[in-house]
N, C-alpha and C positions, 0 to 999 in steps of 0.2 A: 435519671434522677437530677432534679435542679437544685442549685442551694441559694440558699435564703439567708440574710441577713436580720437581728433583732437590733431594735432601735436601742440605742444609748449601750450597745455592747461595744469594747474597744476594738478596732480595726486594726490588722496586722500587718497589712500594708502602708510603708510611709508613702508620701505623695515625691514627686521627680521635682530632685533640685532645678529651680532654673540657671538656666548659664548667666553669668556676669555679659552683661551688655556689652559692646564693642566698643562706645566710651570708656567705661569703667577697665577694662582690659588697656586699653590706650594711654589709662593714667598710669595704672598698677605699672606700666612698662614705664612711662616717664620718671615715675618715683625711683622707681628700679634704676635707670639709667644716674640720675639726680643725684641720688645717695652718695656717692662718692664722694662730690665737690662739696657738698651740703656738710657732711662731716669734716672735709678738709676745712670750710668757711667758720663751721663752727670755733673746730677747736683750735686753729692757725692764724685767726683773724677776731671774730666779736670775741672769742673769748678773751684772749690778751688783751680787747682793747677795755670790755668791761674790768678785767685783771687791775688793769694800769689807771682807772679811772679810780677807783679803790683806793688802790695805792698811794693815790694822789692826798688822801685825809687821813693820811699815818705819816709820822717818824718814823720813816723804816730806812737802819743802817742793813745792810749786808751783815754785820754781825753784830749782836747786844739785841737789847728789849725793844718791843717797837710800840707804837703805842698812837692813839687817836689824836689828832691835832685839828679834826675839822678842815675850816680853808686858809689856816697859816701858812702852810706851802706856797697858797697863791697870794695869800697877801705877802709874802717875802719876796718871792720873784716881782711882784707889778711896784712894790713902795723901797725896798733895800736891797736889789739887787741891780745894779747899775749895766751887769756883762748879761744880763739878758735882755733889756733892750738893745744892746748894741748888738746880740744875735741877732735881734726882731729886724733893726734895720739892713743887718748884712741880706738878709734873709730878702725883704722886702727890693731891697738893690738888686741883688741876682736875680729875682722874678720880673724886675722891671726891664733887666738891660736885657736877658737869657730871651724869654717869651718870642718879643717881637722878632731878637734878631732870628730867632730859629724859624719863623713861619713866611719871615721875607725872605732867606737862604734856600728854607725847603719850597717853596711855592715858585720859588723863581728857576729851580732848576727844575720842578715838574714841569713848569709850564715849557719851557727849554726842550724836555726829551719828550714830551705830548703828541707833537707831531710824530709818522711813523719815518725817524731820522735811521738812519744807518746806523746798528752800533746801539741802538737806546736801549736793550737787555744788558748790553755791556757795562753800561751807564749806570743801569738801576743796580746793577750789583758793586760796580766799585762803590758810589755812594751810600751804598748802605751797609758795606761791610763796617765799618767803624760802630757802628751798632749792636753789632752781635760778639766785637771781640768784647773781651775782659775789660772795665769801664776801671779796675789797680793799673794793669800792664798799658790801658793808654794813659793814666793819669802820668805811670812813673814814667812814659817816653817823653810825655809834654815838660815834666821836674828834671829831665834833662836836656832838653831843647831851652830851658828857658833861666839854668839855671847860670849863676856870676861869669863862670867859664864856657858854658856851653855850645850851642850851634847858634844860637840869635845874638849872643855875644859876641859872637868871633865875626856875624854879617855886621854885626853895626858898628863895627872898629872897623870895617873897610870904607865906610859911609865916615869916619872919625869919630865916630861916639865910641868914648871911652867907658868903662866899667857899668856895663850896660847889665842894668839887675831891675828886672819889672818888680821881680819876689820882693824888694828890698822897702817898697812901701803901700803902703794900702790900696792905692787905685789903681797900682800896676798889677797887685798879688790878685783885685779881683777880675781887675781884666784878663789877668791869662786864666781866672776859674773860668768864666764866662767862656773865652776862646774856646779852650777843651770841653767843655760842656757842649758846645756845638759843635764842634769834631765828633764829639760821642753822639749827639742827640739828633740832627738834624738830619740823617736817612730815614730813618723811623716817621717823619711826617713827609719827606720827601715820597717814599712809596703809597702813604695814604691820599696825597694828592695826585699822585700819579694814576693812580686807580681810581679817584671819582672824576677824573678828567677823561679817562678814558671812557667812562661808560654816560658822558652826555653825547645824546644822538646828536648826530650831524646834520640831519634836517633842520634841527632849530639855528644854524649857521646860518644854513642856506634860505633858510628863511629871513634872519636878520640881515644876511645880505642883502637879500633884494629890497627887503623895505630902507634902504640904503644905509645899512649901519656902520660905522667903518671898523678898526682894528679896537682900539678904545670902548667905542661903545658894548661890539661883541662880550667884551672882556666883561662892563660892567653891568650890563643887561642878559646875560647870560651866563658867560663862565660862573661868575661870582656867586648868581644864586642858584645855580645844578648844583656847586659846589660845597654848596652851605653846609648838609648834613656832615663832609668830612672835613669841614675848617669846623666846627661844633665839637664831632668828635677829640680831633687834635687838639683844641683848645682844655678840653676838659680835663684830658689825659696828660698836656704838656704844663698846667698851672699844675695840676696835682705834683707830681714829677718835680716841679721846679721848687716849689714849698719842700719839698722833701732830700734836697742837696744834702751828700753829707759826704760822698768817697771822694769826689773832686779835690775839695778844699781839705779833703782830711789827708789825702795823700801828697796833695801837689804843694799846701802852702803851711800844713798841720796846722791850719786856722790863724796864722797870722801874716803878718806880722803883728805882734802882741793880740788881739783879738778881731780884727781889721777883715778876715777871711772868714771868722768863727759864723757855724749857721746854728739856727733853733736846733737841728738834729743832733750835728756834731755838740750842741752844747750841753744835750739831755744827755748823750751818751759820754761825756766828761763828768759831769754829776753825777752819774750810776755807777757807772763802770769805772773811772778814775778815783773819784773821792766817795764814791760807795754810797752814796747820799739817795735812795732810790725814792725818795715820798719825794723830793723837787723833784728829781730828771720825769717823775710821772708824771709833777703838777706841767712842767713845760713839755710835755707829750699831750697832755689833754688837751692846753691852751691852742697849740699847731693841729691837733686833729680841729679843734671848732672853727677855726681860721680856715682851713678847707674846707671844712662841709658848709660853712655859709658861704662861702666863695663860688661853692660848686652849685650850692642852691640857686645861688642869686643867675650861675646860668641856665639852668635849665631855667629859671622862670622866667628870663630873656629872651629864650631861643624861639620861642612862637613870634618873636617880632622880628624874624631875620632867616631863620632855617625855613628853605623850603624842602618837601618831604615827595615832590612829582617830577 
């Protein structure tokens, strides 16, 4: 006996799901994988920063009523507030002297252990240990190396300088943040040059050499632009970083003498956290976020005129 089927009766058979594509499966894991940072990003990063931009068009005490003020926040900090420019410049000082000196320190000691010298694993690690300690315990070694009695005072009394105190006025308090800041900072870009030095092939030496290039030219016809994508990277990461000082000078000089060490960071977090003021310390968080992201715009939109990527 055969069976038969009537048109337009319902069919009790569903049809066979098809399998998700191998793209499709490929993402669902990516997402999967993703998820984690993507919620850490959210809630530990844009969230706070949307939080804080908010923040920034209220009165808001830590305790009592708070209430909308629009952009008086920022017109008070830019027209009647005299110790936030003078963050802006400390701020702007420490990014001018910090920056360069860390990328001529780091770059000159990669180029230094590049070659396969004896000893340069040895190398990459002492120099970079200061990077991974605790950025308090080396401020407070440098606040006693540097301090009226200290270790630099008892050398510069053998030299006859007497009552030898850098702390004791402005250009000295920022040269020793500056100092320590490159104690602390400058392994961290020493290893990333270290590692794009090494992975330019050696043919392109050998080739410069014969078309007779000498030690100088090599340097600036080749090292320089294999090197580009991590003097790029380091730059991006080492402005950012540097706009962002606050444990240096907050430990080593508490921002003075009188306000002479004080940065944008350290200033918003006196406003908040010290006088409880949290609509400024936001409005001077927002102004230091936009200060970096145009900063960081304007490189990447550079980098195509200097980054090679072969």
């Amino acid at each position: 006996m055969t069976s038969s089927t009537t048109a337009g009766a319902p069919t009790t058979s569903s049809a066979p799901r098809r399998a998700p594509s191998l793209k499709r499966r490929e993402a669902r894991t990516a997402y999967a994988f993703l998820a984690p940072s993507g919620v850490g990003f959210f809630a530990f990063t844009l969230g706070p920063i949307i939080a804080s931009v908010v923040i920034a068009f209220f009165a808001w005490p830590v305790f009592g009523e708070r209430s909308f003020v629009g952009f008086q926040n920022f017109v008070t900090i830019f027209t009647s507030d005299p110790i936030f420019w003078r963050t802006v410049g400390n701020t702007l000082l420490f990014v001018v002297l910090y920056v360069p000196l860390n990328f001529v320190l780091a770059l000159g000691l990669a180029l230094w252990i590049s070659p396969r010298i004896r000893g340069r694993g040895l190398y990459r690690l002492l120099f970079f240990l200061p990077a991974v300690t605790p950025i308090v315990a080396n401020a407070l070694v440098w606040r006693l190396l540097v301090q009226p009695n200290g270790v630099f005072a008892d050398i510069a009394s053998w030299f006859g300088v007497e009552q030898f105190n850098p702390l004791g006025n402005e250009a000295g308090a920022m040269a020793a943040v500056v100092a320590m800041s490159l104690w602390q900072g400058f392994g961290y870009n020493m290893l990333v040059f270290s590692a794009g030095l090494d992975s330019i092939p050696d043919h392109l030496y050998e080739a410069a050499s014969l078309d007779g290039a000498n030690a100088p030219r090599r340097f600036w016809h080749v090292t320089l632009p294999m090197l580009s994508p991590s003097l790029f990277f380091a730059a991006v990461m080492t402005l950012i970083t540097s706009f962002q000082v606050f444990a240096q000078p907050y430990v080593l000089t508490g921002g003075g003498p009188g306000v002479g060490t004080t940065t944008m960071v350290m200033y918003l977090y006196q406003r908040g956290f010290q006088l409880f003021d949290l609509g400024t310390a936001s409005a001077v968080a927002t102004v230091l976020f936009a200060i970096i992201a145009m900063i960081t715009a304007v490189q990447f939109l550079g980098q195509r005129k200097w980054v090679h990527y072969e």
